[in-house]
C-alpha positions as CSV (number, residue, x, y, z in Angstrom):
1,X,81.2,83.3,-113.0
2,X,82.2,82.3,-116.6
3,X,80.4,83.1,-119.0
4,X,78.1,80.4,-121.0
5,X,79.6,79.2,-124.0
6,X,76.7,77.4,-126.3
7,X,79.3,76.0,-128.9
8,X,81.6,74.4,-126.3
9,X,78.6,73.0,-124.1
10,X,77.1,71.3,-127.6
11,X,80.5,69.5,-127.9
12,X,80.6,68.3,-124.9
13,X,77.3,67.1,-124.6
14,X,77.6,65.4,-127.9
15,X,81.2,63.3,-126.4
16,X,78.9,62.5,-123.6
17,X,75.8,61.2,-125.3
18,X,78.6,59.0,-127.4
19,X,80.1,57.6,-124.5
20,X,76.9,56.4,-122.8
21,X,74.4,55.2,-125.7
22,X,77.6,53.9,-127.2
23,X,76.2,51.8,-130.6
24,X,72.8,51.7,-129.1
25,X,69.7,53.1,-129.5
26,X,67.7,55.9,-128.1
27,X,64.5,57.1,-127.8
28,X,63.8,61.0,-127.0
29,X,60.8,62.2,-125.6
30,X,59.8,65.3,-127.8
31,X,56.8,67.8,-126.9
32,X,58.0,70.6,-129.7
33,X,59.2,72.5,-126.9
34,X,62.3,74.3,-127.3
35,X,63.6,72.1,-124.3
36,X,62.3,68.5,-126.1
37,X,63.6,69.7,-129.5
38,X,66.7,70.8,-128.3
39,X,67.6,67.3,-126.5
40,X,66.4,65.7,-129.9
41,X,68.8,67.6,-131.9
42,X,72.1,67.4,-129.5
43,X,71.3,63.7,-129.8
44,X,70.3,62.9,-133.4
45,X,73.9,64.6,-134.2
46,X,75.4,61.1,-132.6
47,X,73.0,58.9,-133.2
48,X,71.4,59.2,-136.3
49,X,68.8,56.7,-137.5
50,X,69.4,55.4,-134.0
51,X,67.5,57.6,-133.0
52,X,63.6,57.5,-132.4
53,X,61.4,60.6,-131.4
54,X,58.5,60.1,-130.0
55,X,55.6,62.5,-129.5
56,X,52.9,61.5,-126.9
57,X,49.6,63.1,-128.1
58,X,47.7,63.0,-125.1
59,X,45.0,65.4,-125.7
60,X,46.2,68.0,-123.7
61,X,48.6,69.6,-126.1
62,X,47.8,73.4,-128.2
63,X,46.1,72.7,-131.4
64,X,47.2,70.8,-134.2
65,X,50.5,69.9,-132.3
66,X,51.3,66.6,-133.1
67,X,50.7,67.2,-136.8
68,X,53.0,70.2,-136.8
69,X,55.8,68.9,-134.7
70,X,56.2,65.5,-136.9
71,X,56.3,67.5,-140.2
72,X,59.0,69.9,-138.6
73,X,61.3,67.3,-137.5
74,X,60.5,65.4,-140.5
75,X,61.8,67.8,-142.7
76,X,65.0,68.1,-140.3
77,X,65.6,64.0,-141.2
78,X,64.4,63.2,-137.5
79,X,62.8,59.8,-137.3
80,X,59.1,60.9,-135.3
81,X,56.7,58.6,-134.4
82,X,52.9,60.2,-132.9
83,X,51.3,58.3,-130.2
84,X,48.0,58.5,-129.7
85,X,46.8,58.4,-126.1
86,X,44.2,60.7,-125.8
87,X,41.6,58.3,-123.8
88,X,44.7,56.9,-121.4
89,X,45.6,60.1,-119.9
90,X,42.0,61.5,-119.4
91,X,41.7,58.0,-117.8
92,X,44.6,58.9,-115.8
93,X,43.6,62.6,-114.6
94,X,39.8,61.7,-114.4
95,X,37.9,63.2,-111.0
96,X,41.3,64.8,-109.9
97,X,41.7,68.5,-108.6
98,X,44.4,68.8,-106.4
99,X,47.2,70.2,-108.3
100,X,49.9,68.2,-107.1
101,X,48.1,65.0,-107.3
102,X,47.0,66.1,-111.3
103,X,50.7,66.2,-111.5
104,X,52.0,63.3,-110.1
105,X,49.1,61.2,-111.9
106,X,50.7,63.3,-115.0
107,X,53.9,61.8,-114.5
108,X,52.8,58.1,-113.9
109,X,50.7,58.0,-117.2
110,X,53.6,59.7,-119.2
111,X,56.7,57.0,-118.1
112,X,54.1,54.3,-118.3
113,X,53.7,55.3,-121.8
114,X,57.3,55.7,-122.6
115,X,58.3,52.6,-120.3
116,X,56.1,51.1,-123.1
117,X,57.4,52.3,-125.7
118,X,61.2,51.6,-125.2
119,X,60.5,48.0,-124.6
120,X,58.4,48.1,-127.9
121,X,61.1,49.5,-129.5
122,X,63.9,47.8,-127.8
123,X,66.2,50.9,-127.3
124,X,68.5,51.3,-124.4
125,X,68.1,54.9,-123.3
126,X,65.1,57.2,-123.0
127,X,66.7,61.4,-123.7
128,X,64.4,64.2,-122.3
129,X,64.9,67.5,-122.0
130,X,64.6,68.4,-118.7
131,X,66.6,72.1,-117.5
132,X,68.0,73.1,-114.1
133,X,64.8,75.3,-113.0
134,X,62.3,71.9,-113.6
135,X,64.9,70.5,-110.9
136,X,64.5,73.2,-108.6
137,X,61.0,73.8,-108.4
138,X,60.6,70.2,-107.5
139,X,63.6,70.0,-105.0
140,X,62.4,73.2,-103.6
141,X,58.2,71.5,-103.4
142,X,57.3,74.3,-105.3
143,X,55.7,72.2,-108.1
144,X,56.4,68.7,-109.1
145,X,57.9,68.4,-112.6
146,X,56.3,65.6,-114.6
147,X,60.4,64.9,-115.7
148,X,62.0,65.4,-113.1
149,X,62.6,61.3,-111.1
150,X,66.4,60.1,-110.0
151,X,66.3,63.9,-108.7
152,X,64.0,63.5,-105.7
153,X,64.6,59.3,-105.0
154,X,62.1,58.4,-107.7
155,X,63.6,55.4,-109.7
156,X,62.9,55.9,-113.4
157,X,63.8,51.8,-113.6
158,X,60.5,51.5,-112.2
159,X,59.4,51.9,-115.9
160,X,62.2,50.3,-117.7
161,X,63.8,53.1,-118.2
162,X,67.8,54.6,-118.5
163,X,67.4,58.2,-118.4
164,X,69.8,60.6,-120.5
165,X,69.4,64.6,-119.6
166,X,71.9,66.8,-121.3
167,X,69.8,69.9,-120.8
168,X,69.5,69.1,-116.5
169,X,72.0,71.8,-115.9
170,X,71.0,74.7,-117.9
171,X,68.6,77.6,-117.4
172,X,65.7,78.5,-120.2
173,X,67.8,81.4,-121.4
174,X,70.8,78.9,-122.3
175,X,68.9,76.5,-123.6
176,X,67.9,79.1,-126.5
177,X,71.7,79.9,-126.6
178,X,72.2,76.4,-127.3
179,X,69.2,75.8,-129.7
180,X,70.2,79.1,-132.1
181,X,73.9,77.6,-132.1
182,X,72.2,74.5,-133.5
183,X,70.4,76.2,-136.0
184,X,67.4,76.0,-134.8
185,X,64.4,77.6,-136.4
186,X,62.9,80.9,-134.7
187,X,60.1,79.0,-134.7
188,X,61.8,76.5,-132.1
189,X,64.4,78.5,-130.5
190,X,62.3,81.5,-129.3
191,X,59.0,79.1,-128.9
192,X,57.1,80.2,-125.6
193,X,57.7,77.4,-122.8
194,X,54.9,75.0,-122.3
195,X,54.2,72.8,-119.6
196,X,55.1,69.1,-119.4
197,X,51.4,68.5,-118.5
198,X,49.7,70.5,-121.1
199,X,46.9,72.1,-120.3
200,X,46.5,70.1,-117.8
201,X,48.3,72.9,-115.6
202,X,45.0,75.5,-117.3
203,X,42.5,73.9,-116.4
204,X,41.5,74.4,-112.8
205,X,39.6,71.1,-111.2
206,X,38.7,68.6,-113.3
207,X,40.4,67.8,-116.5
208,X,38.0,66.7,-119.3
209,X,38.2,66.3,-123.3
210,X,36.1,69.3,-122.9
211,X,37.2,71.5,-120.8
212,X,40.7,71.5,-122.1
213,X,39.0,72.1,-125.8
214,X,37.7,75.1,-124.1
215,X,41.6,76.2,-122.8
216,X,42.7,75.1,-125.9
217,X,40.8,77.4,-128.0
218,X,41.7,80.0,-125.8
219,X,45.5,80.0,-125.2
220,X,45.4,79.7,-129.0
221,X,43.6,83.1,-128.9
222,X,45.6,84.2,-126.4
223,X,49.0,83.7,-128.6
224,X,47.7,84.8,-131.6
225,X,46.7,88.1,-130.2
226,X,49.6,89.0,-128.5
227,X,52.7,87.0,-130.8
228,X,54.1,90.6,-131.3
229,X,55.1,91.6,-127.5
230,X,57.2,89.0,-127.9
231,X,56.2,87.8,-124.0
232,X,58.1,84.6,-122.1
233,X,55.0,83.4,-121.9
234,X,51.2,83.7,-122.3
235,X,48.1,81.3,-122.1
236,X,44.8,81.4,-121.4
237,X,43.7,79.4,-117.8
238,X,40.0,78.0,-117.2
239,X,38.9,78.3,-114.0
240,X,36.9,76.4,-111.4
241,X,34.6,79.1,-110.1
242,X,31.7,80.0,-113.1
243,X,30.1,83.6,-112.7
244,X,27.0,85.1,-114.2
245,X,26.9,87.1,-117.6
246,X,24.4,88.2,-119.6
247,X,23.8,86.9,-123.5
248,X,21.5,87.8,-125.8
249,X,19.4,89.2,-123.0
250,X,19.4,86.3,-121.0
251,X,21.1,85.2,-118.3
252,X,24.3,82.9,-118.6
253,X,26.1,80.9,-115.8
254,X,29.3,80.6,-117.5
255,X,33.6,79.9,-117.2
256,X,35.7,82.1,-116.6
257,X,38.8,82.7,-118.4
258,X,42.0,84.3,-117.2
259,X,44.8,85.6,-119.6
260,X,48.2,85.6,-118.6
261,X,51.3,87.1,-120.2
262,X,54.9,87.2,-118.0
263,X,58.4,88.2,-119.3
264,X,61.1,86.4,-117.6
265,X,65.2,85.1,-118.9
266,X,65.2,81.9,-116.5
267,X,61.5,80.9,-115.4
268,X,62.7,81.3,-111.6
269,X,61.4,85.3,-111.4
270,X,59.0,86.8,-113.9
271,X,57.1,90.2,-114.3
272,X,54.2,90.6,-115.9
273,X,53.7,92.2,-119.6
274,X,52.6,95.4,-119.6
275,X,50.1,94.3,-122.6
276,X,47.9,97.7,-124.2
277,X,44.6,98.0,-122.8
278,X,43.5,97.3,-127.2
279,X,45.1,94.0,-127.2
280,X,43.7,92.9,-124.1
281,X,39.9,93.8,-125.2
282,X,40.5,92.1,-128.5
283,X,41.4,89.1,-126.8
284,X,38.5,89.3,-124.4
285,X,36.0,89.9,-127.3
286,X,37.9,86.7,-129.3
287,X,37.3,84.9,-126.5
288,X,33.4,85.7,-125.7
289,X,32.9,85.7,-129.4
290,X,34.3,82.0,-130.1
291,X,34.3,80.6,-126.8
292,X,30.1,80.9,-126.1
293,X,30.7,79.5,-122.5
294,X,32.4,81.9,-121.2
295,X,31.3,85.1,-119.9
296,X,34.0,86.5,-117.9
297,X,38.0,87.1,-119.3
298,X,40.4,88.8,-116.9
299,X,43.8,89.4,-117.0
300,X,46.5,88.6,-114.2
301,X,48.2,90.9,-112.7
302,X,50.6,88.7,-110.1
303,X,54.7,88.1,-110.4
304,X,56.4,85.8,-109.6
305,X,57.1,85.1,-106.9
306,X,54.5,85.0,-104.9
307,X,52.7,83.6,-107.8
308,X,54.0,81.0,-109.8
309,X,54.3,81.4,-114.3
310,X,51.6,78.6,-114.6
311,X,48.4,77.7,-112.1
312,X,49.4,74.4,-110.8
């Protein structure tokens, strides 16, 4: 197999982003991922001020996200624009619990949104960055991806919308490749992956303002604690199920929280960290300390496969 070459891929992609925008305009569809920023670079190298990001803050995202990803891309001379949609997508997601229906519902509010916003904007191609395993996982009905459309008969010109994907063949691991060859901060390049849907995909049943505030607090525990493992990937899930505890003496019906930490090159396999027993009950008391609803934190234990990285 030859071996992946970041620099010649980037030029590539570059003569084909050229060829199809052409002297259009674009917008790109940028979560602060290092998927999303990496599509946003590759294509602000062509297109310049013709280029518009746009970050969807739709509640669901870790904290202070959409203040931290505009100033970033700011300071790169990357025209960002933050839209707030918070009440539409809880609309969206409201009373639903079955996974794949959460997702699908994702997906609908998300193009709606940037079906929207291109016509507002009056740019000819929407660029994501979608990578080969969200195309697989789909294909395979392992998960639906919230960006993955032409790929399983799903016409994205239900929304208005001429899709650009120059990431749709590459693997997490490459992406990185790519995103260090573009000089990419750490920061971006070796960002932990995070879903499409947000926490969304964390919070087990129903998805409410609060009960992602209560994920929320938690991944952000979560990665704090455990930033110098260096994991693929770790979060914090809420689930369904509540349990009793004990506070103050009294008893407590409360949430319980599950940590999870996996290592992993590509997203398609993953093992989990082996995280020390002191991390682990620092995080736990973090989490029963600032988080006074829950009363139960365990830690997952399950690869994947049989187990997939995220819940839903």
């Amino acid at each position: 197999m030859k071996k992946f070459n970041a620099k010649n891929f980037i030029e590539e992609t570059i003569g084909e982003i050229r060829k199809e925008v052409g002297d259009g305009k674009a917008l790109c569809a940028l979560s602060g991922g290092v998927d999303s920023a990496t599509a946003t670079v590759l294509a602000h190298k062509v297109l310049g001020n013709r280029l518009l990001s746009l970050f969807i803050d739709d509640g669901l995202m870790r904290e202070n996200e959409a203040n931290d990803v505009a100033a970033m891309f700011k300071s790169r001379g990357i025209r960002i624009k933050v839209l707030a949609v918070q009440k539409e997508f809880f609309k969206a997601l409201k009373d639903i619990e079955d996974p794949e229906e959460k997702r699908k519902a994702f997906r609908n509010i998300f193009y709606q949104t940037l079906g929207s916003a291109v016509k507002k904007e009056r740019v000819g191609y929407l660029i994501q960055g979608t990578i080969a395993a969200d195309i697989l996982e789909t294909k395979k009905g392992i998960k639906t991806q919230h960006n993955v459309l032409e790929q399983i008969g799903f016409s994205p010109k239900k929304y208005g919308l001429k899709i650009i994907e120059p990431l749709k063949t590459l693997y997490k691991n490459q992406v990185r490749e790519v995103a260090r060859s573009l000089g990419l901060p750490k920061a971006l390049s070796e960002r932990m992956p995070f879903p499409g849907p947000g926490l969304a995909t964390r919070v087990i049943g129903k998805v409410t303002p609060e009960r992602t505030e209560i994920v929320r607090k938690a991944t952000k525990i979560v990665e704090e604690e455990i930033k110098n493992l260096k994991p693929f990937q770790a979060f914090a899930v809420l689930l369904q199920d509540k349990a009793t505890g004990v506070v103050k003496g009294k008893r407590q019906f409360g949430n319980i929280i599950v940590i999870r930490s996996v290592e992993s090159k590509d997203a398609i396999t993953a093992e989990v960290t082996r995280v020390p027993w002191r991390i682990l009950e620092k995080i736990e008391k973090r989490i029963i300390k600032e988080i006074p609803s829950a009363v139960k934190v365990l830690y997952d234990l399950t690869p994947k496969p049989p187990s997939t990285i995220e819940y839903i």
